[in-house]
C-alpha positions as a Markdown table, in Angstrom:
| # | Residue | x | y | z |
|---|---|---|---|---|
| 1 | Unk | -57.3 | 117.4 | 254.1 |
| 2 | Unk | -58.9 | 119.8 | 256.1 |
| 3 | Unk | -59.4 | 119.6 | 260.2 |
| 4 | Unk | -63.4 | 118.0 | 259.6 |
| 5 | Unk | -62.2 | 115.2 | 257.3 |
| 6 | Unk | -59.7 | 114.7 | 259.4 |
| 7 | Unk | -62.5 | 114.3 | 262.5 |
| 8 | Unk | -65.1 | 112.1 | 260.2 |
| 9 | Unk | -62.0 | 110.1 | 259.7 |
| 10 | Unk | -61.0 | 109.6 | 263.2 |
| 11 | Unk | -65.0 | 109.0 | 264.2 |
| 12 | Unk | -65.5 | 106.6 | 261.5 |
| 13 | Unk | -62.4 | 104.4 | 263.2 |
| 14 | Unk | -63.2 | 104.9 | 266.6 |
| 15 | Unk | -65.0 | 101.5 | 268.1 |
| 16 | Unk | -69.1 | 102.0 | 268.3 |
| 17 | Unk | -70.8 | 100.5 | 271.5 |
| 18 | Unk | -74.1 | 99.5 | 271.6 |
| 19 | Unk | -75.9 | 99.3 | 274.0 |
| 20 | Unk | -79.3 | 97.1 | 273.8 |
| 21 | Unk | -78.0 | 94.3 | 276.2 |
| 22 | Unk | -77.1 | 96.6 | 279.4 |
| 23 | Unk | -75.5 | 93.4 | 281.0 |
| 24 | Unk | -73.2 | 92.4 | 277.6 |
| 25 | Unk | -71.7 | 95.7 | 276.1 |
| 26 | Unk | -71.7 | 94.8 | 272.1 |
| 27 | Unk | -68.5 | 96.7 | 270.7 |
| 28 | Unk | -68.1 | 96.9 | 266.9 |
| 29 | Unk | -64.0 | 98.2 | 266.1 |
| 30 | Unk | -63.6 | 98.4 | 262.1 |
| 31 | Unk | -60.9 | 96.7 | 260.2 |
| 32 | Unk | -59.1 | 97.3 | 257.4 |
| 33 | Unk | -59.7 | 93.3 | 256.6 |
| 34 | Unk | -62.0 | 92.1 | 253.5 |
| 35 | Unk | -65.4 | 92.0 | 255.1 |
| 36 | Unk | -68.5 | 90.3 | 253.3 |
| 37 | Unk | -71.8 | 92.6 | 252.5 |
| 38 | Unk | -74.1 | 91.5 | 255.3 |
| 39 | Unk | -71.0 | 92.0 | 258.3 |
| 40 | Unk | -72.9 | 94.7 | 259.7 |
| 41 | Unk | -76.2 | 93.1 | 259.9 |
| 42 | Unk | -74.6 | 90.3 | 261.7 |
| 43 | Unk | -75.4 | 91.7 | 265.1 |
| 44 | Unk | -78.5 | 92.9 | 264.2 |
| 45 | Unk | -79.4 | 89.4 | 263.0 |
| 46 | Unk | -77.8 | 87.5 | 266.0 |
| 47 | Unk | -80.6 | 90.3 | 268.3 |
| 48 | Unk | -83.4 | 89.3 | 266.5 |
| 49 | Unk | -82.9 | 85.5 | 266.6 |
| 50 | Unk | -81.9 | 85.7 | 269.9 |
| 51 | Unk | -85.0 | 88.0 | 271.4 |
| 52 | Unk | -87.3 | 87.4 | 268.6 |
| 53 | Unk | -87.6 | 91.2 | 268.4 |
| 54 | Unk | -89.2 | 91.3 | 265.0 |
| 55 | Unk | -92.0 | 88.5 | 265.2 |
| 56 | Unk | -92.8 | 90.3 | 268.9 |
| 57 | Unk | -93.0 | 93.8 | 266.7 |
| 58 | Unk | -95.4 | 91.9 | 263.8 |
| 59 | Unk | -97.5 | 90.8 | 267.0 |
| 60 | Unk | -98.2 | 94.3 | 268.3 |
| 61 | Unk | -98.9 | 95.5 | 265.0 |
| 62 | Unk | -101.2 | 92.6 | 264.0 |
| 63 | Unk | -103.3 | 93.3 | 267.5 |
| 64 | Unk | -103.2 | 97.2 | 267.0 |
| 65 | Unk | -104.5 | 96.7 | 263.3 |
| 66 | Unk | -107.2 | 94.3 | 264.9 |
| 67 | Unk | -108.6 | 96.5 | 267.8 |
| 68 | Unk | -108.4 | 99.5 | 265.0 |
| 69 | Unk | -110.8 | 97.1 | 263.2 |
| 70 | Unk | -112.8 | 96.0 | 265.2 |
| 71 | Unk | -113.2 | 99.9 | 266.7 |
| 72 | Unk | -114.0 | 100.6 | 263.4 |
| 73 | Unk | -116.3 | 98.2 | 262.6 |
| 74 | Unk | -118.3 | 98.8 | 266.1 |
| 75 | Unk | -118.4 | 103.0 | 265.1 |
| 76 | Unk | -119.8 | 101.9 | 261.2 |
| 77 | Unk | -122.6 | 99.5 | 263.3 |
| 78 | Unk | -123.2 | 102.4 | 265.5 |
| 79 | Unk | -123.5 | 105.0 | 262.9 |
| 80 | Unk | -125.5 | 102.4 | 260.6 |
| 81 | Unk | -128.3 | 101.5 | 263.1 |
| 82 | Unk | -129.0 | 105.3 | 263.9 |
């Protein structure tokens, strides 16, 4: 085992903190435990329910994709009545 395996080793068991929620540091430690397939969506999940992060995202893309067609229907008018 060389010295960088023995690094990526040490990183990959180090705990992660993430910081999204300034006020309530989220820190993820591995285990050496059975864990299911979705464990490290978990958190991920828990976010979006609890801010409703992804519908907000589909909102702001829906409305961008609307005034981009709309724009785009006002320049074909414009270009059509010309």
């Amino acid at each position: 085992m060389n010295s960088q395996t023995v690094t990526n080793a040490m990183a990959a068991s180090a705990p992660r903190l993430f910081d999204f929620l300034p006020h309530l540091p989220v820190v993820v430690e591995p285990t050496a435990g059975q864990l299911s397939s979705d464990a490290g969506l978990l958190p991920i999940r828990q976010f979006d329910q609890r801010w409703n992060y992804t519908a907000r995202v589909v909102a702001c893309v829906l409305v961008a994709l609307g005034t981009a067609l709309l724009c785009a229907a006002y320049l074909f008018a414009a270009t059509v009545a010309l």
